[in-house]
KEKEBA-754379 format. One record per atom (N, C-alpha, C): x, y, z; residue in three letters. Coordinates in pm, whole numbers, plus 50000, padded with zeros to 5 digits. Layout:
// residues N
XYZALA
...
// end
This chain:
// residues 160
791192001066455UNK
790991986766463UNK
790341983666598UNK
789631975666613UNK
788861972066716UNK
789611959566818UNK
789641965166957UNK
789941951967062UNK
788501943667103UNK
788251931367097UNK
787651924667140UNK
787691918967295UNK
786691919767382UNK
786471914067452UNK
785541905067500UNK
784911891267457UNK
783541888267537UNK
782921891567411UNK
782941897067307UNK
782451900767227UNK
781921912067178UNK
782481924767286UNK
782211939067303UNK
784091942367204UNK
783521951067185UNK
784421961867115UNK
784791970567118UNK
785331980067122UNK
785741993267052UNK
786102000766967UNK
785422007266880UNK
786402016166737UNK
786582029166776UNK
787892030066728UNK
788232042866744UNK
787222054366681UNK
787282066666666UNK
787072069866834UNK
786362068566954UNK
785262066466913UNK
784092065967030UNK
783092055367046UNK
782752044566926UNK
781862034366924UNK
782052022466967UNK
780822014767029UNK
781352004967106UNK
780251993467036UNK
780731984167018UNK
780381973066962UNK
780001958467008UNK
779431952867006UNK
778911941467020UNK
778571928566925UNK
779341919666923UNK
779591910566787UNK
779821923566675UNK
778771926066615UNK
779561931966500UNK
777971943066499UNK
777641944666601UNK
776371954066548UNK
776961970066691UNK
776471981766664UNK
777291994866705UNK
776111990966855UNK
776501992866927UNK
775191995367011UNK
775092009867104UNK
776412014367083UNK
776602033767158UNK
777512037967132UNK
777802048767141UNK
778842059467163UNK
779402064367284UNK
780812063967288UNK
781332074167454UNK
782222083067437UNK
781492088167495UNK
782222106667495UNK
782762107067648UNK
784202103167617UNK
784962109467768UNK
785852121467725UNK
785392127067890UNK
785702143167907UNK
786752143967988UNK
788032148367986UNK
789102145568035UNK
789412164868094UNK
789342165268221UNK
789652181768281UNK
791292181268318UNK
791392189168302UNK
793012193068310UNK
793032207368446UNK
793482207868542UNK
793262213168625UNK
794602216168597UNK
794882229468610UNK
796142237868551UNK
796692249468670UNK
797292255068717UNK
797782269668788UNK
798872274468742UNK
798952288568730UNK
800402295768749UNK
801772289668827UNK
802402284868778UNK
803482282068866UNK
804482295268897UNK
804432303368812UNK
805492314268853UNK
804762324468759UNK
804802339268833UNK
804732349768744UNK
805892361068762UNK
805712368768679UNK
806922379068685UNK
807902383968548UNK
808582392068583UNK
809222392268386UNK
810092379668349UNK
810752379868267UNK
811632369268198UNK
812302372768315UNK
813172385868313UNK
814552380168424UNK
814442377168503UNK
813252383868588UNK
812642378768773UNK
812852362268743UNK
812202359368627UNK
812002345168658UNK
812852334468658UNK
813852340568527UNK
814762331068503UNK
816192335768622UNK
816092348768639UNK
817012346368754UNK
816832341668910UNK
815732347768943UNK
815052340569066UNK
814122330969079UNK
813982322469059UNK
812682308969025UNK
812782308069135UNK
811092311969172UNK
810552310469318UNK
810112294569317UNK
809862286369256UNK
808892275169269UNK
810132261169225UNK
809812253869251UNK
810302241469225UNK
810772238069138UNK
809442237169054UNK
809382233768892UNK
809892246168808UNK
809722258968817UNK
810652268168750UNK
811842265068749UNK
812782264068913UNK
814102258168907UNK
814742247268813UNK
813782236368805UNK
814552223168741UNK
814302227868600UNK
813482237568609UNK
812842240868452UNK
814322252168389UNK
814582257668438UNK
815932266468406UNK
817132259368406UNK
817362255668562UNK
818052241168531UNK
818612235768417UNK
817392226468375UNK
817922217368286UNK
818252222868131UNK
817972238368120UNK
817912244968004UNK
819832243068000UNK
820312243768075UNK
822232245868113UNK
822542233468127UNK
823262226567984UNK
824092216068055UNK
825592219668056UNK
826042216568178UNK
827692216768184UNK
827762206168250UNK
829372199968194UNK
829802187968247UNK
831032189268305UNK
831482182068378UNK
833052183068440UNK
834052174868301UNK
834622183868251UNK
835562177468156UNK
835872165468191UNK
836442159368091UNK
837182143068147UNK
838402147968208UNK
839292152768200UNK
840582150768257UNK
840412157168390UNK
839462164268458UNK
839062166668558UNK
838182156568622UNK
837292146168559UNK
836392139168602UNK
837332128368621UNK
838682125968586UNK
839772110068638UNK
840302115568755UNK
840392127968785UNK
841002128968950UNK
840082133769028UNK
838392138669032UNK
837632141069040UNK
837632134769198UNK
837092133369327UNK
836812127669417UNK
836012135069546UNK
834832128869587UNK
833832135669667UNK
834582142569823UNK
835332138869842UNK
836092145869988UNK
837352150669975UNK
837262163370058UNK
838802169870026UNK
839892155070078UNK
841212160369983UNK
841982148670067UNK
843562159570022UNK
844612156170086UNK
845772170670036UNK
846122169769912UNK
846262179169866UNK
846692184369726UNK
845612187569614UNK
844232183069704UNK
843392185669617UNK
842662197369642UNK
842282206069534UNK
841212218369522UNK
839962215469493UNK
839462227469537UNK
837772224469564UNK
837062229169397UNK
835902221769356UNK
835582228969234UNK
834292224669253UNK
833912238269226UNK
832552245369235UNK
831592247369076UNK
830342245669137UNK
829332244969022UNK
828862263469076UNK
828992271868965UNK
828152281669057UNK
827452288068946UNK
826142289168962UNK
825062292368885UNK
824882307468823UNK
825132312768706UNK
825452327668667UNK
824062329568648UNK
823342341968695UNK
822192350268673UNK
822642365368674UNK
821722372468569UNK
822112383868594UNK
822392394168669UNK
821952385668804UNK
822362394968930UNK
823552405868908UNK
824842396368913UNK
826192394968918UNK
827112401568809UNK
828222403568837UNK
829532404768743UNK
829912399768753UNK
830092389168709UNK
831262378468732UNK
832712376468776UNK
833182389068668UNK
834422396168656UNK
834932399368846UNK
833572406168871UNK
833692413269023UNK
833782405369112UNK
832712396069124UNK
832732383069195UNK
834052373469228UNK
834622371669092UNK
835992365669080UNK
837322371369178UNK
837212385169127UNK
838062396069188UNK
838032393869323UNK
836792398369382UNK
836622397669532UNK
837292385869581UNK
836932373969565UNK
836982360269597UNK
838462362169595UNK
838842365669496UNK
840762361869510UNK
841352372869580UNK
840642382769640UNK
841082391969692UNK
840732391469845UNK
839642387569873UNK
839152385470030UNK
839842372970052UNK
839882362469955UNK
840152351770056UNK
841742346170007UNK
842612354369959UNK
843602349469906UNK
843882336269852UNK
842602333669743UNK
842232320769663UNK
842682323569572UNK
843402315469477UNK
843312315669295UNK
842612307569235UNK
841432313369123UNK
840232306169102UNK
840252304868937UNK
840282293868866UNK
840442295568716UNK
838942287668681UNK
838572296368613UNK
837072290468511UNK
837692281368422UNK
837212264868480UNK
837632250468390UNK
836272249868263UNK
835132255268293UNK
834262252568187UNK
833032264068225UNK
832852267368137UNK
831482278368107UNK
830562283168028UNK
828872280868043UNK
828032282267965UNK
827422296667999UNK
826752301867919UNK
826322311867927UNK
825382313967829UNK
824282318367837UNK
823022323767770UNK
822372335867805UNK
821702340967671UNK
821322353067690UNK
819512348267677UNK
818982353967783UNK
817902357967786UNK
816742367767802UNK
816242380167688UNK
816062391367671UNK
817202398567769UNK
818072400667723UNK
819602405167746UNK
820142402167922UNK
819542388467942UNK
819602386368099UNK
821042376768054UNK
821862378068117UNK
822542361968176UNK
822562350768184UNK
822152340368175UNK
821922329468290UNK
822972322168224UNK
823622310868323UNK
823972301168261UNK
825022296068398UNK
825782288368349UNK
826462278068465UNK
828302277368436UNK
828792280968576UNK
830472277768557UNK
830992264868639UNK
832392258968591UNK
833002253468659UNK
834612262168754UNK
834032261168883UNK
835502270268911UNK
836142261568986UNK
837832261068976UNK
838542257769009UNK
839112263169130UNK
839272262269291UNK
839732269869354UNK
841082268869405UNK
842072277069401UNK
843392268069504UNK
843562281369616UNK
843392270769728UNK
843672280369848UNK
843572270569971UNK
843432277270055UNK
844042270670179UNK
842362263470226UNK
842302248670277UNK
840732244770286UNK
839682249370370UNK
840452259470471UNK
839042266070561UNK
839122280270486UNK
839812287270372UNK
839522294770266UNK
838572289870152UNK
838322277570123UNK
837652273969995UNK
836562272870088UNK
835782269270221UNK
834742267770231UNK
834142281070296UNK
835092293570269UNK
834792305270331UNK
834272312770226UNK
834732308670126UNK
834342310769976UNK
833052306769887UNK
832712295969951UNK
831422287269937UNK
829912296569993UNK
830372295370150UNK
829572306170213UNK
829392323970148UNK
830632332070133UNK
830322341270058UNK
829692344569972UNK
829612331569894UNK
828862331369704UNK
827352328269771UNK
827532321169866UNK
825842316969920UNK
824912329369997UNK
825832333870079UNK
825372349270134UNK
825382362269990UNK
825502357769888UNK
825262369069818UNK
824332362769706UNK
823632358069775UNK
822722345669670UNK
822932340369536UNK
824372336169537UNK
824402330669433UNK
824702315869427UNK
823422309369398UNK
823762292269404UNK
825192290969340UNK
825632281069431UNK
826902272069421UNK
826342259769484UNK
827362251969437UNK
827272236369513UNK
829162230469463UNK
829382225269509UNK
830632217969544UNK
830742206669430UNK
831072205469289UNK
831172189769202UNK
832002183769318UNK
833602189469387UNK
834082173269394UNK
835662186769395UNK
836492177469442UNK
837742177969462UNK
838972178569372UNK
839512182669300UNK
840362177369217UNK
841582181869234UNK
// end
């Protein structure tokens, strides 16, 4: 269908009009300027995403949520009685199993998995936990650092 202006036109796709007689054609050329954002195998990539957009791109492939009955006592700053709970990102780096172990063993923490996704990708890993930590509070942020020195993203949800 044609928009009018002034008495010029347009029809889809390309003709342009005037009262009602064709008077040309337009051919627009639209370039798409494209690059590699990441190369490497599936696991390099999906476990290490060097670039930005790979990250949010893996990312958002994992949703986990903080349960509700964790999200009503949920709160951004330690305060007493509350434990620290951690988002920490599974790639096939890791054992989990081992990881866990250590943690309750170096830092005399007890750590219970509240929620966990996991995906296989050409037999890689990836996916996302919720951990629960109880231990003493310059132990839970000694714990934070460890998982970070062994490159494994973590980040902190919140207190509970």
């Amino acid at each position: 269908e044609a928009e009018h202006a002034d008495g010029f036109s347009i029809k889809w796709p390309n003709d342009i009009y005037w009262k009602d007689k064709k008077i040309c054609g337009i051919l627009i050329e639209n370039n798409l300027i494209g690059s590699k954002i990441e190369t490497g195998s599936v696991a390099k990539v999906f476990s290490c995403p060097e670039n930005e957009l790979t990250h949010y791109f893996v990312s958002s492939s994992i949703h986990i949520q903080v349960p509700i009955e964790y999200k009503e006592k949920l709160t951004n700053a330690p305060c007493a009685g509350k434990h620290i709970l951690l988002m920490v990102k599974i790639s096939g780096q890791f054992e989990l199993h081992t990881i866990l172990s250590d943690i309750r063993e170096t830092y005399k923490t007890e750590n219970s998995i509240v929620c966990m996704q996991m995906d296989y990708i050409n037999g890689l890993k990836i996916g996302a936990m919720l951990v629960e930590l109880r231990g003493e509070t310059g132990d839970e942020q000694l714990v934070v650092e460890f998982l970070k020195n062994n490159n494994i993203e973590v980040e902190i949800a919140g207190y509970v």
